[in-house]
N, C-alpha and C positions, 0 to 999 in steps of 0.2 A: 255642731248641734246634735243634742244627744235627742232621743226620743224614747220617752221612759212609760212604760204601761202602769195605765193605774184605771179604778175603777173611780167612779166620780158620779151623780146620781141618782143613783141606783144599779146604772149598766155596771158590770163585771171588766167590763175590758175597752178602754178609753188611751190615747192618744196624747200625751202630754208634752208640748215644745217650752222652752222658757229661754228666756235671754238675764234671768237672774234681775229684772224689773216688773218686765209682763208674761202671761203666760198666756197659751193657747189649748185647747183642749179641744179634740177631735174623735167623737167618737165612732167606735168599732163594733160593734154591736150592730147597730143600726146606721143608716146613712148613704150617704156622705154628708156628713155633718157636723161643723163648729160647731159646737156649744156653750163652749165660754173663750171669751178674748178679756181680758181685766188685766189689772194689775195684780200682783202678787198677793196676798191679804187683801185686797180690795174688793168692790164689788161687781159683776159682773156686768159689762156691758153689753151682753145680751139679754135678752128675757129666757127664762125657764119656765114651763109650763108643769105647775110640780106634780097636778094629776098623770101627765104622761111621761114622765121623768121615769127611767129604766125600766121603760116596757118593749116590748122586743114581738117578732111575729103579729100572721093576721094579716087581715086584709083591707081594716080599716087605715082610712088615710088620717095619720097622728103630725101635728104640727110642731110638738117636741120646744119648739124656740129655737136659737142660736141662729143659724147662718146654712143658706140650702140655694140648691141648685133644681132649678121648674125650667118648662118649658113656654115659650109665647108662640101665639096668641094664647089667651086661656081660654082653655076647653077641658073640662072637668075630669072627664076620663084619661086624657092624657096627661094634663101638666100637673093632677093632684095625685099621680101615681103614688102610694104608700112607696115608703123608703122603708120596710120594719126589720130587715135582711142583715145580716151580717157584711161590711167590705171586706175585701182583700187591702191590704197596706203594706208598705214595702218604704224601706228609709232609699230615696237615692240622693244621694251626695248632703246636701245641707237640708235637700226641704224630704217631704213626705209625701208620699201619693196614695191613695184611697179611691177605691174604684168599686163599684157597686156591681152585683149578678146584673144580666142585660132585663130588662123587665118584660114580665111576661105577657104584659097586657100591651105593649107600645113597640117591642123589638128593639127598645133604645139602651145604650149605657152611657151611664152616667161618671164624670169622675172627677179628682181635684187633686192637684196639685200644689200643697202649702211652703212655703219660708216663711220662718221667723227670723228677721234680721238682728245678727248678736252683738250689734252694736244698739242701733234707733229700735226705737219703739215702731218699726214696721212690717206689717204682713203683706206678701204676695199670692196670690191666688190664683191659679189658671185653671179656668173652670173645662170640660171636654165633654161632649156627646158624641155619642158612636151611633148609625145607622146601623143596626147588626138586620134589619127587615131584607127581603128580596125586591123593595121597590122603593123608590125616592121618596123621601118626604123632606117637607120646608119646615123650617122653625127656627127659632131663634133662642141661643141660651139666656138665661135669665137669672138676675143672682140678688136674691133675697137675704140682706143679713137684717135680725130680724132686734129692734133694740128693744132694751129692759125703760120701764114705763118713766117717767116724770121730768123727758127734757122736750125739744124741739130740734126739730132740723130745717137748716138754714142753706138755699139753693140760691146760688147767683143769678140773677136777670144776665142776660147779654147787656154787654156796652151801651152805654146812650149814645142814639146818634142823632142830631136834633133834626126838626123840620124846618122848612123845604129841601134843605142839602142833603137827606137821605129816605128815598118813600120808597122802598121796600122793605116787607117784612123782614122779623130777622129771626124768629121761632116761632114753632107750636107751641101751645101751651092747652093741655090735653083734659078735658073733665068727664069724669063719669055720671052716669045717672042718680046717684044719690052725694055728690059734691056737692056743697052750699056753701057757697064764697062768702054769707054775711053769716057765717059760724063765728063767733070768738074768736079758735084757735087759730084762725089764720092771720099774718102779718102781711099785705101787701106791698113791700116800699121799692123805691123807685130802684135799687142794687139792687138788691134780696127778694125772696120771699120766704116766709118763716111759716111752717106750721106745727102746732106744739098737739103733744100727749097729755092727756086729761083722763085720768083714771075716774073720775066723777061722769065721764059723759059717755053713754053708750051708743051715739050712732057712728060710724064710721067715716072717715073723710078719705079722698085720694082725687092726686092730679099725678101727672105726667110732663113733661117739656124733651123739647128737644136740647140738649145742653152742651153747646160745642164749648165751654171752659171747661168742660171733663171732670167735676168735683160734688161732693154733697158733704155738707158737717152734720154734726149730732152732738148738741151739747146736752150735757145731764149736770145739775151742778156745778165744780169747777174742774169736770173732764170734757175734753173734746177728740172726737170720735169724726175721724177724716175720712171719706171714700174717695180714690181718685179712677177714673177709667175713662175707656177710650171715645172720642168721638169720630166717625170714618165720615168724610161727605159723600165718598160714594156708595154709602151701603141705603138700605130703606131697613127703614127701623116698621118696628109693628106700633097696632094701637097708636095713628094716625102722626108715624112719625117719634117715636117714644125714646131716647136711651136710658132715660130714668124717671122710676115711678116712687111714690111715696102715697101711705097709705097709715092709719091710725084709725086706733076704737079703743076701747077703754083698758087693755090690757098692753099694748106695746105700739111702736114705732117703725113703719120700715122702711128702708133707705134700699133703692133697688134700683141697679143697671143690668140693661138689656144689650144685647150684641144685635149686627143686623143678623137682617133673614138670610135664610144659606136654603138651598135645596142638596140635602145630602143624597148620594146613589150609597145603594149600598157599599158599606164598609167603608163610607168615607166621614169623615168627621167635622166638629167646629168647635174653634175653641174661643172664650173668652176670659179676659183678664181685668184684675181688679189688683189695686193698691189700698191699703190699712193702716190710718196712723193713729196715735194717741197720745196725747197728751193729762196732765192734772196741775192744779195749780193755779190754773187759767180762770178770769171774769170775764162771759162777753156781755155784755146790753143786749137791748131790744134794736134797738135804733141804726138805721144803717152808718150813721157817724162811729156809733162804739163799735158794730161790727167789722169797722173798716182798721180801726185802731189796731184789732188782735189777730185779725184772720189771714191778711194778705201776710202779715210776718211769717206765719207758721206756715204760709203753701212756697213760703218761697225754699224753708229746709226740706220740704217733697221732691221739690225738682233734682231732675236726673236720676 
């Protein structure tokens, strides 16, 4: 895996992987930060933010698009720390690493380690925060990748398990203060639940669950866009129980897992990890029959 510098944009100096199908682009400039995953000629399956697209320094916090690495719980000062800084990058063995100055306002660093697989259309990610402070702090990584506008993402319910042979719970499922379940874009069904991006609608929507099957899709079209990551039972998740959150407004879609909480001492770290698929070609439905038809085929070439 070669990793070939190019400028992509606006920024001067960006990060390019390719498996000769999809590509990855990371840039160097600022970050740690994806900014495009797509196909070759195709379109970006991230969002681009084109007023902030190759702006660099400063102290404003810029959302840039693509695919970033926050801190949980959210607390403003901390987890919206501007990224506008230049990384260090360095090729080891097949993937790339990217690792951010320690910031100055939190004592954290931030960093990522990427593969692109030069076979499958997959990306690994391992995302790292460093404690560089002189005293403990708790937190938990958090990984926003952040999609481009006009699909929906598609989260598994757990198992059915019927009444009376099973009466405990079996997940959170997490709402915020401006969530409204009798929105349009939500799909409740008995497998799934779907909530779709509507560029025409400007209030925001977001839920959270607890999701021990380890997965979220993102279909745009006829691309699908796979996250896979981990569920621990012994860990405590934040945001009452959360490994993944999902959130929409009128400009993009985010599909996002959360690691549990760590209490780092100084110089100690946590890392979490994510898996990336993609596909094109593909039709799903609304309907949890047609989503059954296409989805569980594709997670079965994820495994291992």
């Amino acid at each position: 895996m070669q990793i070939e510098v190019v400028s992509y944009g606006g920024w001067q100096k960006c990060l390019r992987m390719t498996n000769n199908e999809v590509e990855l682009i990371v840039t160097a400039d600022v970050g740690p930060r994806i900014i495009r995953f797509g196909f070759i000629g195709g379109a970006n399956e991230l969002v681009e933010y084109p007023e902030q697209m190759g702006l660099t320094g400063g102290d404003e916090y810029r959302a840039y698009g693509g695919h970033r690495l926050w801190i949980a719980p959210e607390v403003v000062e901390r987890t919206k720390h501007p990224d506008n800084l230049p990384v260090q990058w360095t090729q080891e063995g097949e993937g790339l690493r990217v690792t951010a100055p320690v910031e100055a306002g939190t004592g954290i660093q931030k960093s990522m380690r990427i593969w692109l697989d030069t076979v499958r259309n997959h990306v690994h990610v391992i995302h790292r925060i460093i404690n560089h402070n002189v005293w403990s702090v708790t937190l938990a990584p958090w990984a926003l990748t952040v999609m481009a506008p006009g699909g929906r993402v598609i989260v598994p319910q757990e198992p059915y398990r019927p009444h009376p042979d099973f009466l405990l719970p079996v997940r959170p499922l997490v709402l915020w203060g401006y969530t409204d379940m009798s929105d349009p874009r939500w799909r409740w069904g008995r497998r799934y639940v779907q909530l779709k991006q509507d560029s025409g609608v400007q209030t925001p929507q977001k839920f959270g669950a607890l999701n021990t099957l380890g997965w979220a899709a993102y279909v745009n079209g006829d691309r699908i866009f796979l996250k896979r990551f981990r569920y621990d039972p012994k860990s405590t998740y934040p945001d009452f129980g959360c490994n993944c959150e999902f959130f929409t407004n009128n400009r993009m879609l985010e599909v996002e897992s959360l690691g549990g909480l760590s209490t780092l001492e100084p110089g100690e770290w946590v890392e979490h990890e994510e898996h990336w698929y993609l596909w094109r070609g593909v039709t799903v439905g609304e309907t949890d029959e047609e989503i059954d038809a296409v989805l569980p085929r594709l997670l079965e070439q994820t495994a291992g």
